[in-house]
VOLOBA-509906 format. One record per residue (C-alpha): x, z, y; residue in three letters. Coordinates in steps of 0.5 Angstrom, whole numbers, padded with zeros to 4 digits, always signed. Layout:
residues N
XZYALA;...
***
This chain:
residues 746
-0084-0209-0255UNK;-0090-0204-0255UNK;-0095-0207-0261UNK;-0100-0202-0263UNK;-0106-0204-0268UNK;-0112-0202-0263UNK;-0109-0207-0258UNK;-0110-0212-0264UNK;-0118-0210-0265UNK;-0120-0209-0258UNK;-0117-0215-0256UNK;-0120-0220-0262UNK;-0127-0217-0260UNK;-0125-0219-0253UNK;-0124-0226-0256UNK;-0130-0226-0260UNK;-0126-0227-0267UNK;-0129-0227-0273UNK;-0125-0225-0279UNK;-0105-0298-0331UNK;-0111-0299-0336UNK;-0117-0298-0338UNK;-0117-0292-0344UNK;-0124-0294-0347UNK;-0123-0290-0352UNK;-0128-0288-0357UNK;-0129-0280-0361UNK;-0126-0280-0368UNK;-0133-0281-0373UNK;-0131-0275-0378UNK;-0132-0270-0371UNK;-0137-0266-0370UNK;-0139-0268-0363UNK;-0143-0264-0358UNK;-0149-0268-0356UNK;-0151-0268-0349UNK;-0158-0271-0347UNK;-0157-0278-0344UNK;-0156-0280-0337UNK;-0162-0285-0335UNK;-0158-0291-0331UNK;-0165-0294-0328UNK;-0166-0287-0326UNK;-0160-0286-0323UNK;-0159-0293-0319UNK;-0166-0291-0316UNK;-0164-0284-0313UNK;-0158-0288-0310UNK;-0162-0293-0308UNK;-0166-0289-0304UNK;-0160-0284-0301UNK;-0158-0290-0298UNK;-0164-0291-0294UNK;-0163-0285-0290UNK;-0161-0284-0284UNK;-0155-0281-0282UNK;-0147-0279-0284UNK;-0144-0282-0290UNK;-0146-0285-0296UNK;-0144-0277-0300UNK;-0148-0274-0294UNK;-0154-0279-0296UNK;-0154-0276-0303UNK;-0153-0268-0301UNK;-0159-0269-0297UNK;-0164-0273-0302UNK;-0162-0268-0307UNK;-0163-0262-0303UNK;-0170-0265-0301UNK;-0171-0266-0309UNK;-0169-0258-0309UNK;-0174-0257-0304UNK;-0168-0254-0299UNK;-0172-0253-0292UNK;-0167-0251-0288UNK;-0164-0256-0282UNK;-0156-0257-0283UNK;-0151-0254-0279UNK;-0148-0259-0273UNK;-0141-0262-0274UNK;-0136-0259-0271UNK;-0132-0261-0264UNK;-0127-0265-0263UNK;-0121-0260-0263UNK;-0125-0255-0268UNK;-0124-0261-0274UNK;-0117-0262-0272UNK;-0114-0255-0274UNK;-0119-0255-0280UNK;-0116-0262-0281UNK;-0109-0261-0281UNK;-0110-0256-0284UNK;-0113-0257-0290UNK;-0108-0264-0290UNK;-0102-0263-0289UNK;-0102-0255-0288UNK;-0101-0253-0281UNK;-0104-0252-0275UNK;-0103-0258-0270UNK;-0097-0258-0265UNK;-0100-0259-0257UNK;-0098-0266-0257UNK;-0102-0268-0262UNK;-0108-0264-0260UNK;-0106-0268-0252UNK;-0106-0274-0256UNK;-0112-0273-0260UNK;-0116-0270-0254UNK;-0113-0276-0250UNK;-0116-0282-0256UNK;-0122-0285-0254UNK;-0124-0289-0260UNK;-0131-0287-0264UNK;-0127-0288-0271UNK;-0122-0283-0268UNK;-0123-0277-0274UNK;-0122-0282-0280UNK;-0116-0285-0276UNK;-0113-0279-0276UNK;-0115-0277-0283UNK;-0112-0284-0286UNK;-0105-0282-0282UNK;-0106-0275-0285UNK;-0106-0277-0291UNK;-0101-0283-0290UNK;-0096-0276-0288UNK;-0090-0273-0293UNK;-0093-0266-0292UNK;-0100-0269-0295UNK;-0095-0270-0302UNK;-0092-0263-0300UNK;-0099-0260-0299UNK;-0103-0263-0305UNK;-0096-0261-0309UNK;-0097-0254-0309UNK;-0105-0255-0311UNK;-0102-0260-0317UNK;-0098-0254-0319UNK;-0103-0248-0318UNK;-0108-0253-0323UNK;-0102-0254-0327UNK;-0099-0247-0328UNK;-0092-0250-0326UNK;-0087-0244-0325UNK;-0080-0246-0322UNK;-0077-0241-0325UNK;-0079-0243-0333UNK;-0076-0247-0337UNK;-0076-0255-0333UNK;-0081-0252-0328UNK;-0077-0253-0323UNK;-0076-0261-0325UNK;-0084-0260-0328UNK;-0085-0260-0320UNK;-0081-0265-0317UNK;-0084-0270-0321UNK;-0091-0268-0319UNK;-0089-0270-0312UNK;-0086-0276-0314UNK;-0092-0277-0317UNK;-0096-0276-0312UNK;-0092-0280-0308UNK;-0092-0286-0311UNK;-0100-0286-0311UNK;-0100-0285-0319UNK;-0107-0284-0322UNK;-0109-0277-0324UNK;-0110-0280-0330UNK;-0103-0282-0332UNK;-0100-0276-0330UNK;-0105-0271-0335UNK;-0104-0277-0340UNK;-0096-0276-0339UNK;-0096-0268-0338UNK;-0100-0268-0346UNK;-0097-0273-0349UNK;-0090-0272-0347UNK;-0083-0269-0351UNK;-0077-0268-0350UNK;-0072-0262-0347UNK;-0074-0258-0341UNK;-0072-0261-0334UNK;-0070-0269-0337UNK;-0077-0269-0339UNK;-0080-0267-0333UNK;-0088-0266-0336UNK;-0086-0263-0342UNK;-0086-0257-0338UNK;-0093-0256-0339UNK;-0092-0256-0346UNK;-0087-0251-0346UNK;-0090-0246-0340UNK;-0095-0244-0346UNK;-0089-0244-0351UNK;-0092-0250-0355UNK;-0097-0245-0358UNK;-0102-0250-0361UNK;-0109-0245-0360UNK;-0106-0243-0353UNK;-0105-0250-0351UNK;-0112-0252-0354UNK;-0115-0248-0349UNK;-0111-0249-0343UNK;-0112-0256-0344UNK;-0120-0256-0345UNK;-0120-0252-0338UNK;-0115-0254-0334UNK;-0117-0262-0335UNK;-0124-0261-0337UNK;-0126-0254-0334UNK;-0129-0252-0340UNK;-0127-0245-0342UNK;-0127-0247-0351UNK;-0121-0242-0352UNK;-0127-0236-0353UNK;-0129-0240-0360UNK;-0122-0239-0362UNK;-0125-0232-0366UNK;-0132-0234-0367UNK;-0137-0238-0364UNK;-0138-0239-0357UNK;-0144-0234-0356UNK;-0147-0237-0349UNK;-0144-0244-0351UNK;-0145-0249-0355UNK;-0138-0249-0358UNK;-0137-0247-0366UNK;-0130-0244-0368UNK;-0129-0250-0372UNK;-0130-0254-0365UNK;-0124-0250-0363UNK;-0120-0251-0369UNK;-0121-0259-0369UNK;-0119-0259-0362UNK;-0113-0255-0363UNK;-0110-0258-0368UNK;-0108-0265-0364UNK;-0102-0260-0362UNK;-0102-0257-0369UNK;-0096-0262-0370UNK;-0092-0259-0364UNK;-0086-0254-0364UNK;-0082-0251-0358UNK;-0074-0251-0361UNK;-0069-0247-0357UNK;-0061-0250-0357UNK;-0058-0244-0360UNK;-0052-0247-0357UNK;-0053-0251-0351UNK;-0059-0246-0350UNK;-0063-0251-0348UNK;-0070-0252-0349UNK;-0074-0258-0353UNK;-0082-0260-0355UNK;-0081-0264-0362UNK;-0087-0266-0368UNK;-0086-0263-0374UNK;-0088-0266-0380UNK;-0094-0261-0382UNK;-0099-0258-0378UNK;-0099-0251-0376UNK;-0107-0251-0375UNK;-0110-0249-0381UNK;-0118-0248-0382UNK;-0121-0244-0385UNK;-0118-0238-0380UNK;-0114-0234-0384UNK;-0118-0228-0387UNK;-0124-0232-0388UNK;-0122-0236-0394UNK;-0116-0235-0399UNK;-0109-0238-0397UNK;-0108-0243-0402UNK;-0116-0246-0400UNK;-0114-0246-0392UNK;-0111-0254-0391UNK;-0109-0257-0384UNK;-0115-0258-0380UNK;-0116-0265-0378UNK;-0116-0267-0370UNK;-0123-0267-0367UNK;-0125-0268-0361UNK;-0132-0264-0359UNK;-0133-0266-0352UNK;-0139-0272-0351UNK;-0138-0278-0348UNK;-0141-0284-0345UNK;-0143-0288-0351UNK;-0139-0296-0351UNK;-0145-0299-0350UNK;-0146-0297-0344UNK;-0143-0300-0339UNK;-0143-0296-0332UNK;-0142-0299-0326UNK;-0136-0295-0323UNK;-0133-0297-0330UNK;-0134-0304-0328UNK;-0130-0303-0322UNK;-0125-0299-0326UNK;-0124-0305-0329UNK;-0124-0310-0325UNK;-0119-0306-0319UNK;-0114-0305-0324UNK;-0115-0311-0328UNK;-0113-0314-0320UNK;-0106-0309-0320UNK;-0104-0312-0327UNK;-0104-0318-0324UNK;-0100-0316-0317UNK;-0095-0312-0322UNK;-0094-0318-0326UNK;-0093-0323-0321UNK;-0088-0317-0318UNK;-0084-0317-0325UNK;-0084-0326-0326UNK;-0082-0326-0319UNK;-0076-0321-0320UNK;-0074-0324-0327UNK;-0073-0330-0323UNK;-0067-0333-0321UNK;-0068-0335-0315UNK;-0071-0327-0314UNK;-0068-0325-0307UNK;-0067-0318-0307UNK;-0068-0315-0300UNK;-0075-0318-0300UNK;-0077-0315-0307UNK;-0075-0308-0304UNK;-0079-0310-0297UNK;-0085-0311-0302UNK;-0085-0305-0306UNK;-0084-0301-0300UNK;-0091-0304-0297UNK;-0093-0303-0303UNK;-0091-0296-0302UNK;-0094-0295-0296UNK;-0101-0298-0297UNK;-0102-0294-0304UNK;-0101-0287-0299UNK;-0104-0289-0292UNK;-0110-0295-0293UNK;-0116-0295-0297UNK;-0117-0296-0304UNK;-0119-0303-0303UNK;-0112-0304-0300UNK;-0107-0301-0305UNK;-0108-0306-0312UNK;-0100-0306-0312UNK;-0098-0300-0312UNK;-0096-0299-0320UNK;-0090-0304-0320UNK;-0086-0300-0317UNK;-0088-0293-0321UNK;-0086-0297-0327UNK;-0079-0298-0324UNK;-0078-0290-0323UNK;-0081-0288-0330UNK;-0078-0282-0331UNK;-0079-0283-0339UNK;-0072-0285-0341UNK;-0070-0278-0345UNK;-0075-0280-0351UNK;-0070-0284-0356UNK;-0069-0277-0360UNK;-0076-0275-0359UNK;-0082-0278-0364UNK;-0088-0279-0360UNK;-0094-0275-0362UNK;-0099-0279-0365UNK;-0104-0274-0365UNK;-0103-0272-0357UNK;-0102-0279-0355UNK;-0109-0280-0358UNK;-0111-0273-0355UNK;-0109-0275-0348UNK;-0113-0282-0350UNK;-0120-0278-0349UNK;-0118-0273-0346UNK;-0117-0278-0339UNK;-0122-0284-0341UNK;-0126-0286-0336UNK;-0133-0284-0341UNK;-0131-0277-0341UNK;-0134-0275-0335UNK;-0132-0268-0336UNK;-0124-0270-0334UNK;-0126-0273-0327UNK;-0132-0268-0325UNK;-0128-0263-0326UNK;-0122-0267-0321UNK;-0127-0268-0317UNK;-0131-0260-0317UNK;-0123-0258-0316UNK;-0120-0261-0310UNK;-0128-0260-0307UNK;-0128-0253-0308UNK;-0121-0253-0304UNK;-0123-0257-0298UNK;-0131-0255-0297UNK;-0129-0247-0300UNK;-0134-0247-0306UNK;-0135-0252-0312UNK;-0142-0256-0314UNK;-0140-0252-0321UNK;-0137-0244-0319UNK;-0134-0242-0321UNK;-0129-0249-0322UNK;-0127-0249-0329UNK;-0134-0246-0332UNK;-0137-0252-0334UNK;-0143-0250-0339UNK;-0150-0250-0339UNK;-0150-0243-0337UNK;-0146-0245-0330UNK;-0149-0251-0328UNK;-0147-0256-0322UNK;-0151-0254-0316UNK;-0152-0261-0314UNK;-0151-0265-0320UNK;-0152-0272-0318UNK;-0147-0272-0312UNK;-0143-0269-0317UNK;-0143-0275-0321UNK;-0143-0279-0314UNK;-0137-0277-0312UNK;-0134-0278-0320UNK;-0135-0285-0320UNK;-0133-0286-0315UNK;-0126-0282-0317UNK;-0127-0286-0323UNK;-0128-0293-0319UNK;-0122-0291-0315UNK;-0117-0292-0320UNK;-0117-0284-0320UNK;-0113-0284-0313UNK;-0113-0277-0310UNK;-0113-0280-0303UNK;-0118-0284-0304UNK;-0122-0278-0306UNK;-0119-0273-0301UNK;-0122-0278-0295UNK;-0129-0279-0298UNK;-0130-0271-0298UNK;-0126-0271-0292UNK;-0130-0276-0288UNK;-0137-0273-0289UNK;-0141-0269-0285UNK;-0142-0264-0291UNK;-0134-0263-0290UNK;-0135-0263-0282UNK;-0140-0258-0282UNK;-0140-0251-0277UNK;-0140-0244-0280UNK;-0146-0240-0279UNK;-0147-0234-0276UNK;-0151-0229-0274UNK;-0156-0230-0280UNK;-0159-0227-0285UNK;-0154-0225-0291UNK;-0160-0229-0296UNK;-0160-0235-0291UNK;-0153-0235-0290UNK;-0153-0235-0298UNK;-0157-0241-0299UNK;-0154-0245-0293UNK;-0148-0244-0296UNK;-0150-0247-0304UNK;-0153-0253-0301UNK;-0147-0255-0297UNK;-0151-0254-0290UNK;-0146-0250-0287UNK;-0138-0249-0289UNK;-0137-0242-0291UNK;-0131-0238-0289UNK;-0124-0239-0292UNK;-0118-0236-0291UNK;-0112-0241-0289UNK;-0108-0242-0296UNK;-0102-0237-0296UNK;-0097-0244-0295UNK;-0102-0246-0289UNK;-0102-0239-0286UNK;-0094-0239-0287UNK;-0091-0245-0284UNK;-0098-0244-0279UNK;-0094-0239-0275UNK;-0088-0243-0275UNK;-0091-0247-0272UNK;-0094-0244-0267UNK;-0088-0240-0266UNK;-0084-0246-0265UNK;-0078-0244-0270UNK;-0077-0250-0276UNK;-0071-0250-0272UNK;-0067-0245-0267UNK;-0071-0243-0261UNK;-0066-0240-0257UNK;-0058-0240-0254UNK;-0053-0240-0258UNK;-0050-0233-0257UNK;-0055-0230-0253UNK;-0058-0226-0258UNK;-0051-0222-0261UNK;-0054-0216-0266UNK;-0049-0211-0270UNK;-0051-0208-0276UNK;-0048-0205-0281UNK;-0048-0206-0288UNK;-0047-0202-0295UNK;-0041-0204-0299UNK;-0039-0201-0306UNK;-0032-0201-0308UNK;-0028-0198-0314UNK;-0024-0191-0313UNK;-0017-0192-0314UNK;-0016-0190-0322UNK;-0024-0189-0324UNK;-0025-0191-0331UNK;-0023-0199-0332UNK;-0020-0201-0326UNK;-0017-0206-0328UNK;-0024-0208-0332UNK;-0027-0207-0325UNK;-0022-0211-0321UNK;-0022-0217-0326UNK;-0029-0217-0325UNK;-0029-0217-0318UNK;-0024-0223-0318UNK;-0028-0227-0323UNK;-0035-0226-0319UNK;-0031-0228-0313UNK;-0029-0234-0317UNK;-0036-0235-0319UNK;-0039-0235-0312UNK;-0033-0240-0309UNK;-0035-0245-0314UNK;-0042-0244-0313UNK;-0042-0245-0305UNK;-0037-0251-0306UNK;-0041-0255-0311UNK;-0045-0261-0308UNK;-0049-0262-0313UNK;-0053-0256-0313UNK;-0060-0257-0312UNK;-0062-0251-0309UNK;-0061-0248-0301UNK;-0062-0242-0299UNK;-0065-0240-0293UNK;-0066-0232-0292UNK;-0066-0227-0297UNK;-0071-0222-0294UNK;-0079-0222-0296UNK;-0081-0228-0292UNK;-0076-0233-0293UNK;-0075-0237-0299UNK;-0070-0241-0304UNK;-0072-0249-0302UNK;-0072-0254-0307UNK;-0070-0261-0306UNK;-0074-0265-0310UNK;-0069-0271-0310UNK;-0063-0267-0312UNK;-0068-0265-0319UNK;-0070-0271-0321UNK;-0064-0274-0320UNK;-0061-0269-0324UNK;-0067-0270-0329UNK;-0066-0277-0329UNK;-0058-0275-0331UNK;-0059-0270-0336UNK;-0064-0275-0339UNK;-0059-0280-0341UNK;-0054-0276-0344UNK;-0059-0272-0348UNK;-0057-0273-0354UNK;-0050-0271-0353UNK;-0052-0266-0351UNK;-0056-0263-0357UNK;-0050-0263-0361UNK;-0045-0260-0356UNK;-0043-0253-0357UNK;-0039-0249-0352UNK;-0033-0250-0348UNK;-0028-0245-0348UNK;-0028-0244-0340UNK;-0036-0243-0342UNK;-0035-0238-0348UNK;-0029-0234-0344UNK;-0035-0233-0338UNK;-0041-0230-0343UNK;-0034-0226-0346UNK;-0033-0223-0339UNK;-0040-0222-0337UNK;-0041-0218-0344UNK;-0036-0214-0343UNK;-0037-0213-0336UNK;-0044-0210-0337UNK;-0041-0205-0343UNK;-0036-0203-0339UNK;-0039-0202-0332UNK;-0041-0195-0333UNK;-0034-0192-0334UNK;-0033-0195-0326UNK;-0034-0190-0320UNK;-0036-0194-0314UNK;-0035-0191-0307UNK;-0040-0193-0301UNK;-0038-0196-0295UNK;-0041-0199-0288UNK;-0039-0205-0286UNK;-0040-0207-0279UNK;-0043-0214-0278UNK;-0045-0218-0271UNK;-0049-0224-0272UNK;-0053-0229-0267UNK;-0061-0227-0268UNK;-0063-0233-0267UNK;-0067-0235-0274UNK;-0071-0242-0276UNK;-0076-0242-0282UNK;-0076-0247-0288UNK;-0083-0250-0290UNK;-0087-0245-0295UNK;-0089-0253-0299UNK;-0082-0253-0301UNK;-0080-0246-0303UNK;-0079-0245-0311UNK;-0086-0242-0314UNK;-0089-0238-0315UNK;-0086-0233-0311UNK;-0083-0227-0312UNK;-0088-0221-0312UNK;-0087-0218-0306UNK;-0086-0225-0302UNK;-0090-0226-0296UNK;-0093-0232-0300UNK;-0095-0228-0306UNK;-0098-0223-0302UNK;-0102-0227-0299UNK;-0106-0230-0305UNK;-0101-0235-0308UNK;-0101-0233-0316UNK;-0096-0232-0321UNK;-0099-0239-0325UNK;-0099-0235-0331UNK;-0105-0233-0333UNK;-0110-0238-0335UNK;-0116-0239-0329UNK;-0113-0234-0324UNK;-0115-0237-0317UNK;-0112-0235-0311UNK;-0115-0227-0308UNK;-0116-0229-0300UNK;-0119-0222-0301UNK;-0116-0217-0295UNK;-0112-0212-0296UNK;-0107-0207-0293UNK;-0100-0211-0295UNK;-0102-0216-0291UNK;-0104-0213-0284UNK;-0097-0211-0286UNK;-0094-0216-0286UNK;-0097-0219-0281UNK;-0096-0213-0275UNK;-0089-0212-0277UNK;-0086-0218-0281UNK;-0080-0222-0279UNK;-0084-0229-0279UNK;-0089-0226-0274UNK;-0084-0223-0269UNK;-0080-0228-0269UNK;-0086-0234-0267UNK;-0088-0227-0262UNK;-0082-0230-0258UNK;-0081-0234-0252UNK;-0075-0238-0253UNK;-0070-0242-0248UNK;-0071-0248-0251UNK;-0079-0248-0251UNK;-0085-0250-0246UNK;-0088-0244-0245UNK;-0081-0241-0243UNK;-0081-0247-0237UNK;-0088-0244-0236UNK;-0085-0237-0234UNK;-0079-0237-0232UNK;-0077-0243-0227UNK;-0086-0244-0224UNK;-0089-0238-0225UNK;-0095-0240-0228UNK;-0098-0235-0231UNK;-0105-0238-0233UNK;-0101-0245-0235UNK;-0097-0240-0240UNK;-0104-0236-0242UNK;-0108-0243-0243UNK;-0101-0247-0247UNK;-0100-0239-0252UNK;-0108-0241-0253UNK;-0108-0248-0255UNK;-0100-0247-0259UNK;-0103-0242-0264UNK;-0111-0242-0264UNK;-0112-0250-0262UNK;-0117-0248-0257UNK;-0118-0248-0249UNK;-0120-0239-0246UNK;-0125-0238-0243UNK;-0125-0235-0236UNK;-0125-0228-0239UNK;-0119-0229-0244UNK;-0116-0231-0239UNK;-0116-0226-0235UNK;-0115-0220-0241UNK;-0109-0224-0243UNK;-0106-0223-0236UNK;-0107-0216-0236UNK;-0103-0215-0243UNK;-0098-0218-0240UNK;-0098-0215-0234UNK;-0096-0208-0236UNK;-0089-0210-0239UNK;-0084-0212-0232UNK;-0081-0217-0236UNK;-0086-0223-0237UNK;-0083-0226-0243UNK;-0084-0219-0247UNK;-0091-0218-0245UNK;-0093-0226-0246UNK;-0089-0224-0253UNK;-0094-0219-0255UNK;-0100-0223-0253UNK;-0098-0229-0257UNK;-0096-0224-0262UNK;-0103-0220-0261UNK;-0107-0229-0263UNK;-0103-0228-0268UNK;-0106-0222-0271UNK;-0113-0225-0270UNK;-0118-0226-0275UNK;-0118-0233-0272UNK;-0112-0235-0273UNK;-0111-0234-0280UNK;-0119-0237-0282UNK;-0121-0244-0281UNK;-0126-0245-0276UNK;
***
């Protein structure tokens, strides 16, 4: 097929493209508390009360607009988008893949008004949803499959996500947890920053709180309010806790040592014998006890009622006349309720996450007094700083900017652009039961989430419509969303083609030792063993990994079962573990690895070609499921994806040459070019010759959309000037698939 970059411009300009109970907990008296001015409930309730009173959207919408009233924003908002516009957008930002052409049909073909928030609430009820916000977890987390218990770390994320776990029990557990890498699935966020007490205070304060503390680390902030005697207090809740490493096992474990390694004054300020552990505080304000808001009332009055419903769960199954079969049905609707029905619904959902607690690898671990106190405050529901920033967070994501921008900047310096709905949306987080999908369907549901682009206007105006959230600014598809977007448009979750009828030679580059060169024997035992080794791999059922492709668009897939099924086991024989020391069988494998790496050079190697056939019929895995971060030159890291190792890094959607490419000569691109046997628009080609169906379906399969006149017939020109219809229709589809508008969200 003849691709040429120019075709790509002319015809995207031709298309008109452009690019479970409530933690009330109190500061400790002996801090040094950063005050801020009191919120006035009265005046609060008042500006509710009159965003209520207009006219339209929802009650979020209300709010934005009589607050943009209060800053004296003239500007009309943008319409809401049309029906098959919100779909791709939809899709995407939910489950991270465009549509399917039955689910645009049937959408389409649903004449209910209430059809978007239907869609919505079956969306989120969707496993891709937990696959989806697996990935934002992980990226909010820093959770890396290939460090220590990373790979558990993010299994049980989706667990978590999956049994509707509030999001504050699963920070609470990610600061407060022990124990060994991978049995203790969220001790991985204590050991991603290897337990360092004065990393870990800042991480914690900006990733939970989105308040960048870490700079009084060595003097007073100088554009905030915080001292360097803040930052000492706060770190000091982690002063106790110490990374070991197994010298045996090589495993790796948090415990709680005895002493504090966080000593005040810093050193170099004061003599060593003067400088004494620094006592925990915690310098972030909160509201007062005596205030009794409302969305703590509701707070307190839902999971009051879900302690009621696990209770009566608990009696019921202690029980003797407990019948098994109805006890799993229950808990299973209770499952469903929790993932697809609105808040008011899901009150039951805790029991069986109670069932599933992973948190059986402690019985060698202390518990950290001072983390459990920590992670207490940190998650109360009077520090507002933890829900504003979950809310500003998964806002930015969905919208493309946050009320607080940059998202982890919270400071006096950076205020919130609209404050109030910023706490409109906090309460009701908070109220929720800090359920994600009841914050993802409020944001969702609105106009303000609806709203079209704006195009043609001026630079400054398009700036101002863009902060008061009149209009949605462009955003690139996330790089998972770009990825399986292009598999499905392309139709190669699974083969595509006929078995065989696609054959391929290649030819492929083997090393073999000379005969009598250097260590033969050494070299041969070498091969021997690493045969062996392979053999052993490949034959292991257990293995929780599966290889799909080794090129630079493929990945490893994780299945998450398999780890924490593995975790769960490693748990229960952990203790065994710590004093286990190493096999015979193992001490002989590091025996002959070292000697084969000493040994190595004295090996002369000859090049040999290979000839290899094979059936060129290739189908993707889903990027949500590959290891992560990804390697570096990986399709998804040259897309954004960080490598989540550097604190407040966010995902560049800046464009740049690797990725015009990897689009132009990728592998994922080409094959979804392809027209396959078993796909509709080959029926459209080859056995009823229609041209203009088979234009109008490659329109709707990859930009969600219908062409106009026009395209149409610009389409059939390009396809035209192969002999081969399937050949030229390749190259249109790989042409859309190149376009600016594939790749942004309308």
């Amino acid at each position: 097929m003849k691709r040429w970059p120019f075709i790509v411009v002319a015809t995207c300009l031709s298309l008109g493209v452009l690019g479970l109970s409530v933690s009330d907990a109190k500061p400790p008296v002996a801090q040094k508390k950063v005050e801020k001015a009191p919120v006035d409930p009265k005046a609060e309730a008042a500006f509710r009360e009159a965003a209520k009173k207009l006219a339209s959207g929802t009650e979020l919408d209300k709010v934005l607009a009589l607050e943009n009233q209060e800053r004296g924003v003239k500007l009309d908002p943008m319409p809401v988008i049309d029906d098959l516009t919100f779909l791709r957008r939809i899709f995407c930002d939910l489950v991270s893949r465009i549509p399917t052409t039955d689910e645009i049909a049937a959408f389409q073909a649903d004449k209910n008004p209430a059809k978007r928030a239907e869609l919505i609430d079956r969306l989120i009820a969707d496993d891709r949803f937990i696959d989806r916000w697996t990935v934002f977890y992980s990226d909010m987390f820093r959770l890396r499959a290939q460090a220590d218990g990373g790979r558990a770390a993010i299994a049980w994320i989706h667990e978590a996500i999956t049994d509707a776990m509030p999001h504050d029990e699963i920070c609470r557990r990610l600061i407060t947890t022990n124990g060994k890498a991978g049995a203790a699935p969220e001790v991985a966020f204590v050991l991603g920053d290897n337990a360092d007490p004065m990393i870990l205070a800042g991480v914690t304060s900006q990733v939970f709180m989105g308040v960048r503390i870490q700079c009084a680390q060595c003097h007073d902030h100088p554009f905030d309010v915080w001292t360097q005697e803040n930052f000492y207090g706060f770190a000091a809740y982690f002063g106790k806790t110490q990374r070991i490493e197994n010298q045996f096992t090589r495993t790796i474990y948090a415990k709680e040592n005895e002493a504090s390694t966080v000593l005040w004054p810093p050193e170099g300020k004061a003599k060593p014998s003067e400088r004494k552990p620094a006592k925990p505080t915690f310098p972030f304000d909160m509201t007062s006890s005596d205030e009794k808001p409302e969305y703590l009332v509701r707070l307190t009055s839902l999971r009051a009622k879900q302690k009621a419903e696990k209770d009566a769960l608990l009696a019921k199954a202690n029980s003797k006349d407990a019948d098994v079969d109805a006890l799993l049905t229950g808990a299973e609707e209770n499952e469903a309720k929790a993932k697809g029905k609105k808040q008011d619904d899901d009150v039951t959902r805790g029991a069986k996450t109670d069932a599933k607690n992973l948190n059986i690898k402690a019985g060698l671990y202390t518990t950290s007094d001072w983390r459990n106190e920590l992670a207490n405050l940190v998650t109360s529901p009077r520090n507002r700083w933890f829900a504003k920033n979950m809310v500003n967070r998964v806002w930015a994501d969905l919208v493309g900017r946050g009320i607080v921008d940059p998202i982890d900047d919270f400071s006096d310096n950076n205020p919130a652009s609209h404050p109030k709905m910023l706490d409109y949306i906090a309460d009701e987080f908070v109220a929720s039961g800090y359920d994600l999908r009841s914050l993802v369907r409020l944001i969702v549901n609105s106009q303000v989430y609806q709203r079209r682009h704006i195009y043609g206007a001026e630079e400054q105006q398009v700036a101002e419509m863009e902060k008061s959230f009149l209009a949605t600014p462009m955003r690139r598809m996330l790089s998972e969303t770009l990825y399986d977007s292009i598999i499905t448009a392309g139709h190669i979750f699974d083969v595509k083609h006929t078995p065989g009828k696609n054959m391929k030679t290649t030819w492929k580059l083997s090393q073999v030792a000379k005969p009598n060169s250097g260590r033969q024997g050494l070299a041969l035992t070498a091969m021997k063993f690493q045969q062996k080794m392979e053999m052993t791999a490949a034959m292991a059922k257990d293995d929780e990994e599966a290889a799909p492709g080794v090129d630079l668009e493929k990945g490893i897939e994780i299945d998450f079962g398999k780890v924490l099924a593995k975790a769960k086991a490693d748990g229960q024989k952990v203790e065994v573990e710590e004093m286990r020391v190493m096999s015979k069988e193992e001490i002989e494998a590091e025996r002959m690895r070292a000697q084969m790496q000493t040994q190595r050079r004295g090996v002369d190697y000859i090049d040999r070609y290979v000839k290899a056939t094979f059936d060129d019929n290739p189908k993707f895995g889903s990027s949500l499921r590959m290891s992560s971060p990804a390697a570096p030159e990986h399709f998804l890291r040259v897309f954004g994806q960080t490598d989540r190792e550097v604190l407040g890094e966010t995902r560049d959607h800046a464009p740049n040459m690797r990725q015009a490419l990897m689009m132009l000569n990728g592998s994922l691109t080409h094959e979804a070019a392809r027209v396959g046997e078993f796909e509709p628009m080959y029926a459209l080609l080859v056995e009823q010759k229609n041209l203009d169906g088979a234009v109008k379906l490659a329109y709707r399969e990859i930009l969600t959309r219908e062409p106009s006149a026009d395209e149409i017939k610009e389409a059939k020109s390009i396809i035209a000037t192969h002999k081969d219809s399937l050949d030229g229709m390749a190259d249109f589809r790989w042409i859309l698939l190149n376009c600016n508008e594939f790749r942004f969200l309308p």
